[in-house]
C-alpha positions as CSV (number, residue, x, y, z in Angstrom):
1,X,131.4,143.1,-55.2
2,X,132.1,139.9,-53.8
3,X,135.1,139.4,-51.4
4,X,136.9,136.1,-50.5
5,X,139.5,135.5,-48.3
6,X,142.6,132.8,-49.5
7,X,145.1,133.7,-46.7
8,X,146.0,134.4,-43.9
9,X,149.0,134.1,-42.1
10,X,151.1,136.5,-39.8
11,X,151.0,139.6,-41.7
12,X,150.2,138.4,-45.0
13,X,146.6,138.7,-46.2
14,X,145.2,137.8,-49.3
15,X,141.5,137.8,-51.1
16,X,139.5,137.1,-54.0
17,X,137.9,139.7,-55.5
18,X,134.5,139.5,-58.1
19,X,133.0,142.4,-59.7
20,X,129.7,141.1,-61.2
21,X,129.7,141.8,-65.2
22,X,126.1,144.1,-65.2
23,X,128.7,146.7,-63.3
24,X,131.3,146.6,-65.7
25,X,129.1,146.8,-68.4
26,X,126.9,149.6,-66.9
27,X,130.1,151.5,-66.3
28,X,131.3,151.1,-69.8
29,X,128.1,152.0,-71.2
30,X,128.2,154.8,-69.1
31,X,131.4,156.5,-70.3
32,X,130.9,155.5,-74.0
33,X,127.6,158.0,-73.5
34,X,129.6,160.7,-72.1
35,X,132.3,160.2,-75.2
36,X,129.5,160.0,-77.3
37,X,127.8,163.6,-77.1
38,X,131.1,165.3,-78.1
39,X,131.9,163.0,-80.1
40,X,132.1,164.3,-84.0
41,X,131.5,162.8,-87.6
42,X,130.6,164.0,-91.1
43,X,127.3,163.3,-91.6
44,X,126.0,163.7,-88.0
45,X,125.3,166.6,-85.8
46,X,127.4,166.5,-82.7
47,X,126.1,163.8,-80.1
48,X,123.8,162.2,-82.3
49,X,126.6,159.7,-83.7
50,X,125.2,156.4,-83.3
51,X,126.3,154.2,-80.4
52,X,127.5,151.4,-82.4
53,X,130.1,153.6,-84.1
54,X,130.8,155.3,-80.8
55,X,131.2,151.6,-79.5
56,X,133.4,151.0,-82.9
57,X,135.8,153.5,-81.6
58,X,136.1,153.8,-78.4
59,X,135.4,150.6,-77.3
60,X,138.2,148.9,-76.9
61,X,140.1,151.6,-74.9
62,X,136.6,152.1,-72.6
63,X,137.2,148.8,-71.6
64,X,141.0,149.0,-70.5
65,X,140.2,152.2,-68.9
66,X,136.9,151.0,-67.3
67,X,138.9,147.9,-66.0
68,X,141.6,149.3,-64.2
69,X,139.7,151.7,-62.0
70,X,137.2,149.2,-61.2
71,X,140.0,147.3,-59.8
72,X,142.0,150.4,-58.3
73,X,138.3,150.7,-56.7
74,X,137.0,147.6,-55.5
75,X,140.5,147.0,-53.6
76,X,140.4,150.5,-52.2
77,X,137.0,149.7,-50.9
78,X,138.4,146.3,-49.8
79,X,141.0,147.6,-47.9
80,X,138.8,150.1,-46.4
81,X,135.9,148.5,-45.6
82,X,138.2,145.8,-43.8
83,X,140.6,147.9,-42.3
84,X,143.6,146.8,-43.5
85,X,146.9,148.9,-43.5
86,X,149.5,147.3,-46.6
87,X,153.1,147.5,-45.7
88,X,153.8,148.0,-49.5
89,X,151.8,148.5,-52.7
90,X,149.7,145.2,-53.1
91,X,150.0,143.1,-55.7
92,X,146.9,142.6,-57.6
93,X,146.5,139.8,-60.5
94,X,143.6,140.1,-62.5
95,X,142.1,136.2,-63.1
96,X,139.1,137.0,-65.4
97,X,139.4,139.9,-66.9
98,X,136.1,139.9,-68.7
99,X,134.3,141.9,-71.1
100,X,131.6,139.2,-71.3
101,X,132.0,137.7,-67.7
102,X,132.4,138.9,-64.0
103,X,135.7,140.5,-63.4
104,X,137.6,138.3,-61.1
105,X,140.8,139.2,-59.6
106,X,143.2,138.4,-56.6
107,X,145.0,140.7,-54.0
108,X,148.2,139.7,-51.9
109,X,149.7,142.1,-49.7
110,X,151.2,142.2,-46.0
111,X,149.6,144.6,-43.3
112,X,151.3,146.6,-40.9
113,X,151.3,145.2,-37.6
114,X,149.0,145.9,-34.9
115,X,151.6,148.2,-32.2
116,X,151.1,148.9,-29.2
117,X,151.8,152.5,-27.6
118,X,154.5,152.0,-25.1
119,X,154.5,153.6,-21.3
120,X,157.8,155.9,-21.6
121,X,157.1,157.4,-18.4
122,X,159.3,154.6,-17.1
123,X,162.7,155.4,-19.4
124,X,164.9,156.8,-17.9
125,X,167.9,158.5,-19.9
126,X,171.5,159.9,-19.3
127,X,172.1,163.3,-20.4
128,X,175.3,164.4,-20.8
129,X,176.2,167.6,-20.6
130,X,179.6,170.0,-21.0
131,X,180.2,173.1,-19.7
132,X,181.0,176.0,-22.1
133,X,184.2,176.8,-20.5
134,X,187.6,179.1,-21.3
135,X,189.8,176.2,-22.7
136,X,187.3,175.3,-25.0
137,X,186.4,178.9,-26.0
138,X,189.9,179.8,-26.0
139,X,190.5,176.5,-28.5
140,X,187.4,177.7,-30.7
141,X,189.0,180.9,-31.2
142,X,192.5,179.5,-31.7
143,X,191.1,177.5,-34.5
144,X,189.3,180.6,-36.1
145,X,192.8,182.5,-36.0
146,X,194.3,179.7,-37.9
147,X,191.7,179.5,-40.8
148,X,192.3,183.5,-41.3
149,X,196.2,182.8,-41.4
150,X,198.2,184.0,-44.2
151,X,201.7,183.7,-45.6
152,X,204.8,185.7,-45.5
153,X,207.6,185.3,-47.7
154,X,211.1,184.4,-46.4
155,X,213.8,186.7,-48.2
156,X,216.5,184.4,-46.4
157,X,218.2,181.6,-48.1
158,X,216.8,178.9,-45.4
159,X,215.9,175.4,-45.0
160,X,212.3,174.9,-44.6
161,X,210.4,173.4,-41.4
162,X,207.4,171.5,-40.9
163,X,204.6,173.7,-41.1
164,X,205.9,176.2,-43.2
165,X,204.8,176.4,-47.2
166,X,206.8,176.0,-50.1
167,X,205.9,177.1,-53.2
168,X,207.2,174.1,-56.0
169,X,207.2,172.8,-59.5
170,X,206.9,169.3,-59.8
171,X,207.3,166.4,-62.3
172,X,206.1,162.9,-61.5
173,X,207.0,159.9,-63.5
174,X,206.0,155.9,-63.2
175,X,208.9,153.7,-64.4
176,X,210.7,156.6,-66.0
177,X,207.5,157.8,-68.2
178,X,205.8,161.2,-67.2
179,X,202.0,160.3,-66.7
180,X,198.5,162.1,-66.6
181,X,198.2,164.9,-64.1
182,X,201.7,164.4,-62.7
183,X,203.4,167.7,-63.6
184,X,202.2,171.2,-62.5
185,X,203.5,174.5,-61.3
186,X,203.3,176.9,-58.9
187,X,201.7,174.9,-56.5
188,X,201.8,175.8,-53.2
189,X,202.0,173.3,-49.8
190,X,202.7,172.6,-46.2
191,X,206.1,170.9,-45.1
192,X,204.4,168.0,-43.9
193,X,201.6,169.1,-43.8
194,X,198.0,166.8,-45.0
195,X,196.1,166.7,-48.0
196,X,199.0,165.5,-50.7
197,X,200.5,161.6,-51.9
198,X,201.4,160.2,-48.3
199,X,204.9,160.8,-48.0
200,X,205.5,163.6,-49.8
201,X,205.9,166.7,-48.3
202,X,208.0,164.8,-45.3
203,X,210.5,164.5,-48.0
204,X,211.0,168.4,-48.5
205,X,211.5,169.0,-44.9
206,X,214.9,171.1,-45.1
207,X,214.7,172.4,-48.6
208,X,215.4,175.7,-49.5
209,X,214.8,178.0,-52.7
210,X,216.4,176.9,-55.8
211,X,217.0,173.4,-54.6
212,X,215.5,170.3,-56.8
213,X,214.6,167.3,-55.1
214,X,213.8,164.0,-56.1
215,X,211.4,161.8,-54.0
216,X,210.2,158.6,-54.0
217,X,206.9,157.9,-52.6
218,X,203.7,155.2,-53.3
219,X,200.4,155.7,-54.4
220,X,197.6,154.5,-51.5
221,X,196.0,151.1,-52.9
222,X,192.5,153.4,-52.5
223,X,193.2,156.5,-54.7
224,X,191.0,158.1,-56.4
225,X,192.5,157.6,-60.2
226,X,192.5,153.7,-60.4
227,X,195.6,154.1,-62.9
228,X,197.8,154.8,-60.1
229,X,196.4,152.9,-57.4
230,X,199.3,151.0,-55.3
231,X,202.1,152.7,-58.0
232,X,205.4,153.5,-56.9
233,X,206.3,156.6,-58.7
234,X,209.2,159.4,-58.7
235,X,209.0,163.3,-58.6
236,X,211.3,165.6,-59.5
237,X,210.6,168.5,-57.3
238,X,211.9,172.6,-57.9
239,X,211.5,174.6,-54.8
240,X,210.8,177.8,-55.9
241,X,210.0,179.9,-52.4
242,X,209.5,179.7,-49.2
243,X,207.0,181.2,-47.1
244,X,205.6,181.5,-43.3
245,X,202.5,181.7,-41.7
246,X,201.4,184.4,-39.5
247,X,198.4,183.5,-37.5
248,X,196.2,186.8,-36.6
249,X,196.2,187.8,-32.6
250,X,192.7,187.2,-31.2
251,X,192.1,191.1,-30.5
252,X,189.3,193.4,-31.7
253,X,190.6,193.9,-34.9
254,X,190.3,190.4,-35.9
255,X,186.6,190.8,-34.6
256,X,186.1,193.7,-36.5
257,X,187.3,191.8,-40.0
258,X,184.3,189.1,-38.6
259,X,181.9,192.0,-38.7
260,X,181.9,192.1,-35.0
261,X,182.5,194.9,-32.9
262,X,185.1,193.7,-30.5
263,X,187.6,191.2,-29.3
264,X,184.8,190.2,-26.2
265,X,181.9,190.3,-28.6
266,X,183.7,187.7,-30.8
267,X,184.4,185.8,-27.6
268,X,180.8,186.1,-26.5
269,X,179.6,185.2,-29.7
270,X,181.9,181.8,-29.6
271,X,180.6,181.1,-26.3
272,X,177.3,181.0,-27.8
273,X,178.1,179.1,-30.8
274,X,179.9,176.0,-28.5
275,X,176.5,176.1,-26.4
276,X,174.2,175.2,-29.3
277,X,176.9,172.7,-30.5
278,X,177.0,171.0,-27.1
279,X,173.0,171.4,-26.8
280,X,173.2,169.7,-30.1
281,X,175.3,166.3,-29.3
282,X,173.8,166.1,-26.2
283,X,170.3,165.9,-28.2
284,X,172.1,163.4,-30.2
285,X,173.0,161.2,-27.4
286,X,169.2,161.4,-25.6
287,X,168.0,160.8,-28.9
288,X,170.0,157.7,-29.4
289,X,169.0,156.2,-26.3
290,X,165.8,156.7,-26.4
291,X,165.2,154.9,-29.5
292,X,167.4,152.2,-27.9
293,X,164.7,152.3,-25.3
294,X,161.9,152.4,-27.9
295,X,163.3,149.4,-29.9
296,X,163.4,147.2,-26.8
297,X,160.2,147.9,-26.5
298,X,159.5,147.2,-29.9
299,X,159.0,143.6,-29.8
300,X,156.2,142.5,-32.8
301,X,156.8,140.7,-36.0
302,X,158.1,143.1,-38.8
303,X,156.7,142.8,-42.5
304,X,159.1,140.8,-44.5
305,X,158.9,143.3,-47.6
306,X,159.5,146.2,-45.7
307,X,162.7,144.3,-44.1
308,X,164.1,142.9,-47.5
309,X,163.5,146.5,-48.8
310,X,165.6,148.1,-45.8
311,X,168.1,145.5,-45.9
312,X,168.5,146.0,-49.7
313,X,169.4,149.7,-49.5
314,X,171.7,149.3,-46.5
315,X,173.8,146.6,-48.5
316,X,173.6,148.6,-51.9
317,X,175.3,151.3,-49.5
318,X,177.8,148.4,-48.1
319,X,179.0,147.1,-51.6
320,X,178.9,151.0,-53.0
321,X,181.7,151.8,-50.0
322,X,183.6,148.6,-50.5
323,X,184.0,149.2,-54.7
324,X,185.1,152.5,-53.1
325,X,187.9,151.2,-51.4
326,X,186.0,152.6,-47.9
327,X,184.7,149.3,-46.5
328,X,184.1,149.1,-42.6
329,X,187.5,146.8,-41.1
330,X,184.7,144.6,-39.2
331,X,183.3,143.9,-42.1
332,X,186.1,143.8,-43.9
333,X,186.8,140.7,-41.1
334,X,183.5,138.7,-41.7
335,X,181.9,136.3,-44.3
336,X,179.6,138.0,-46.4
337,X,177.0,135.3,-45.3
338,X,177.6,136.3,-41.7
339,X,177.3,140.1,-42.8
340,X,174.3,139.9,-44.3
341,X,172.9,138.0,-41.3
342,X,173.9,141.2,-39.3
343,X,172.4,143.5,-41.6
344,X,169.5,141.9,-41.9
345,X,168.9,142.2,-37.9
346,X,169.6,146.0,-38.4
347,X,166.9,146.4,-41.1
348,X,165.0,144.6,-38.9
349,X,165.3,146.9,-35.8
350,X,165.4,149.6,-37.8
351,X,161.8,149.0,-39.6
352,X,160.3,148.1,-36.3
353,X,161.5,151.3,-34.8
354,X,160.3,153.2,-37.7
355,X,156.8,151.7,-37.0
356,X,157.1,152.0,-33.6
357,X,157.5,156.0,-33.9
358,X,155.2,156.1,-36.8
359,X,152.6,154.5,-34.5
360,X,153.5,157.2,-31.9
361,X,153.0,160.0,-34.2
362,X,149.8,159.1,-35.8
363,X,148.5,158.6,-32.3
364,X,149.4,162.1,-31.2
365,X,148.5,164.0,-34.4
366,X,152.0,165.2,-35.0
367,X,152.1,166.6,-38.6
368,X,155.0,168.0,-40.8
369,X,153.9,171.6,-42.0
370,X,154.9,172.9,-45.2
371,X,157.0,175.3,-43.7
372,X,158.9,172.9,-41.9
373,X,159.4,171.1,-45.4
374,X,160.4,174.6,-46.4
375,X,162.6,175.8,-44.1
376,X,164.4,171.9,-44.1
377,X,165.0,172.6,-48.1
378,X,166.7,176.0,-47.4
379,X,168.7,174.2,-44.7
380,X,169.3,171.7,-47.5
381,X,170.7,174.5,-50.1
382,X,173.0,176.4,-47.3
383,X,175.2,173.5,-47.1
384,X,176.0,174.1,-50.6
385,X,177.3,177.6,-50.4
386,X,177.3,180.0,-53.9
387,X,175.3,177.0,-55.4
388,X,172.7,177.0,-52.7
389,X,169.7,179.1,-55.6
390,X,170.6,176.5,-57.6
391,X,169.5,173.8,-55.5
392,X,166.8,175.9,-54.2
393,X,164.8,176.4,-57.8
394,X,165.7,172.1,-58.1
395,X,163.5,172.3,-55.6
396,X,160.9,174.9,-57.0
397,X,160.7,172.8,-59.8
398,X,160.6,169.2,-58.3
399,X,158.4,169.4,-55.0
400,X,158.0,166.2,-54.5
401,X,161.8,166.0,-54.4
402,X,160.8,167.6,-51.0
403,X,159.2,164.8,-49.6
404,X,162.7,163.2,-48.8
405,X,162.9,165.8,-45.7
406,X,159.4,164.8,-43.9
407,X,160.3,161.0,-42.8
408,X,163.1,163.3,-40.6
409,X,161.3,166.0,-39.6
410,X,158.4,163.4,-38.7
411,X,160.7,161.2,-36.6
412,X,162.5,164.7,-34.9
413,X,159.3,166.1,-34.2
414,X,158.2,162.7,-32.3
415,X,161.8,162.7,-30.6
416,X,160.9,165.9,-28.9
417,X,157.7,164.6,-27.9
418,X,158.8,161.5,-25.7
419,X,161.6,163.8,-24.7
420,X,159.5,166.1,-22.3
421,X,157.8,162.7,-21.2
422,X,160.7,160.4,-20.1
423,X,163.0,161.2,-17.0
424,X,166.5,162.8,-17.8
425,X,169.5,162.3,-15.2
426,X,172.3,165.3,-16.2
427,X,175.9,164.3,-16.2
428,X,178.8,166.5,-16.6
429,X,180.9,165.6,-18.9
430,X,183.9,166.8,-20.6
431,X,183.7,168.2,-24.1
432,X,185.6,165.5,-25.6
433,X,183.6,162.9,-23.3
434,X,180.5,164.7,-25.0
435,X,182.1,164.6,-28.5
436,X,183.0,161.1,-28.1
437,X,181.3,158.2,-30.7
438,X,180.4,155.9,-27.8
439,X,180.8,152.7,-30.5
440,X,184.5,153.8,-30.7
C-alpha cells in the first residue's frame, strides 16, 4: 500500500491511497477458492467445479466485495499507522477502481485536535447551598395536602368564589356556528382557576346552580388546534353544581394514607426529600461553572463538521419551537442572520467543551458500565409511569437505542471527577436564591 499525502491544513488531512493490483487479484483469487469447494453443479462432484465457471459466477460480486474491504482496510491501517483521530466518518472516493490496474483511491477527513489537559487545581467554584429549614418543609407538606384535596358539594343556593369548582355544561360557537370540540358536559373546573381558554373561568366568578351564562373570550394566537388560533368565540355556559375543596390536615392520618407511619415520619421523610433536591441544584450550579471554567480553558480550533453538525441540530430545535408558536422573545427580537451567528458560537463552545471533557475522560480511564446504561434506561421508563414496561422491552429490543444515555453518563461521571479536584467556597443561600435560573 502506497500512501500520499494532498493536504494539509488546520485540521483537515487528506491522502492518496494505492493498493497494488497483484493484492487485489491474490485476494480475489483467494475467496473465489474458498466459494469454490462448496460450490455445486450437475456434472461435478462438490469442489471440483472448474475455476473458470466458479469465476463465471461469482466473479463479478468477488470483485465488489473484494473492493470495498480492501479500501475499509487500507484506510483503517492508514489512519492507524499514522495516528490520526477523524472528527467524522471520512469521506473516501475511489479514483481507479481497477480489476485490471492498481486500486487507487482518495481520503478527506478532519482530525480531532490535539487538547491539552488543563490544571483545574486552580478553579475555584461557588457553591451554593440552602438549609433544609421549617418554612420550606412546612411549604413542601402544604403542597402535598393540596394535591390529596377533594371536593364537597355545596347544598346552598350560592354564588361561587375563586377557587371553588363548578361542575358545567358548555356550548361554544364561532360567529354563531357550533364548532369541533366546543360542546361537552359534565365537566368539572376551578373559578379562576388555570388550565382552560384564558378568560374563561374569571367569567363564572359569582355563578350559582341553575344559572346559564354566556361568555365571551379569545382563543391565544398559539393554541394548539390551528382552526381556532386568535378566534373570538362565544359559550353558552349551564352551571350545574357547585362544590368546595377540603384540603386534608397534615396529621398522622394523612401519613398513614402515604404509607407512612406518622405525622413526624412524613415530616422527616420531606425533610429528606428537599435535601436531595437542594444537593441536586446545587450540583447543577458547580456543574455549570465548572464547565464555564473548562470552556475558557478550552481555547483550540474546533473541526468545522462537528460544528456545522452541532449548529444544525440546535437550529432544527430553534425553527421546530418557532412553528410551535414557543420561540425565545430574544430571538424573537433578532435577524435570523444575527441568530445564526450566535448559534453558531454556541455550537462552537459547546463541541470544544465536549472535546475538552472527552479528552479528560479518556485520559483518566473513566468508562460507562453496562449497568450504568441499565439503571439510566429504567430511570428513563419511570418517568413514564403505567407505561414505563413498555418503554423498558423498547429497549430490550433496540439496545443500541441505549447508547443515547452514555454521552451523559460519560460527561456526569467526568463532572464528579474534576469536582473532588477543584476548590469549592460554600455560600448560604436561600431556597429560592438556590432555585433561581441565574440567566433570568
Amino acid at each position: 500500500m502506497q500512501v500520499t499525502e494532498t493536504l494539509s491544513d488546520g485540521l483537515k488531512r487528506g491522502f492518496t491511497v494505492v493498493v497494488p493490483e497483484p493484492e487485489l487479484t491474490a485476494k480475489r483469487e483467494k475467496r473465489l477458492a474458498e466459494l469454490g469447494k462448496n460450490m455445486q453443479m450437475p456434472g461435478f462432484r462438490p469442489g471440483k467445479v472448474p475455476m473458470s465457471m466458479v469465476r463465471k459466477r461469482y466473479g463479478e460480486a468477488v470483485a465488489a466485495e473484494v473492493l470495498e474491504a480492501t479500501v475499509n482496510d487500507a484506510s483503517d491501517r492508514l489512519l492507524s499507522e499514522r495516528g490520526l483521530r477523524p472528527a467524522m466518518q471520512p469521506k473516501l472516493e475511489i479514483t481507479k477502481p481497477g480489476p485490471d490496474t492498481d486500486l487507487e483511491f482518495t481520503v478527506e477527513m478532519e482530525v480531532l485536535p490535539e487538547v491539552a489537559l488543563p490544571d483545574v487545581s486552580d478553579i475555584t467554584l461557588t457553591k451554593p447551598v440552602a438549609e433544609v429549614n421549617d418554612e420550606a418543609v412546612a411549604k413542601s407538606l402544604a403542597n402535598i395536602a393540596e394535591q390529596r384535596k377533594t371536593f364537597k358539594p355545596v347544598e346552598e343556593a350560592r354564588p361561587a368564589a375563586a377557587g371553588e369548582q363548578l361542575k358545567v355544561d358548555f356550548i361554544g360557537r364561532i360567529d354563531g356556528v357550533v364548532f369541533e370540540g366546543g360542546t361537552a358536559s359534565d365537566v368539572d373546573l376551578i373559578v379562576a382557576g388555570p388550565g382552560f381558554i384564558p378568560g374563561f373561568t374569571e367569567q363564572l366568578e359569582g355563578a350559582s346552580a341553575g344559572e346559564t351564562r354566556t361568555i365571551q373570550v379569545s382563543f391565544p394566537e398559539d393554541y394548539g388546534a390551528k382552526e381556532l388560533a386568535g378566534k373570538q368565540a362565544e359559550f353558552e355556559v349551564t352551571v350545574k353544581a357547585l362544590a368546595v375543596a377540603e384540603v386534608p390536615a397534615i396529621d398522622d392520618e394523612l401519613a398513614k394514607a402515604m404509607g407512612l407511619e406518622s405525622a413526624e415520619d412524613l415530616k422527616a421523610k420531606v425533610a429528606e426529600q428537599i435535601g436531595r433536591e437542594f444537593e441536586q441544584l446545587s450540583r447543577i450550579k458547580l456543574k455549570r461553572g465548572l464547565l464555564d471554567a473548562l470552556a475558557e480553558r478550552a481555547q483550540f480550533a474546533a473541526p468545522v463538521s462537528l460544528v456545522d453538525a452541532e449548529f444544525d441540530e440546535i437550529w432544527r430545535q430553534v425553527e421546530a419551537a418557532k412553528a410551535a408558536g414557543q420561540e425565545d422573545p430574544e430571538d424573537a427580537a433578532k435577524e435570523e442572520e444575527t441568530l445564526r451567528t450566535d448559534y453558531k458560537a454556541i455550537a462552537d463552545r459547546r463541541v470544544r467543551l465536549g472535546l475538552l471533557v472527552a479528552e479528560i475522560g479518556r485520559a483518566n480511564e473513566v468508562q460507562v458500565t453496562d449497568q450504568e446504561l441499565q439503571r439510566a434506561m429504567f430511570n428513563e421508563a419511570m418517568r413514564y409511569g403505567q407505561q414505563a414496561m413498555q418503554v423498558v422491552e423498547f429497549f430490550r429490543k433496540n439496545p443500541q437505542q441505549m447508547e443515547r444515555f452514555r454521552g451523559p453518563i460519560f460527561e456526569d461521571k467526568v463532572v464528579d471527577l474534576l469536582l473532588g479536584k477543584v476548590k469549592q467556597d460554600e455560600v448560604i443561600v436561600t431556597p429560592e436564591e438556590l432555585a433561581a435560573d441565574p440567566e433570568s
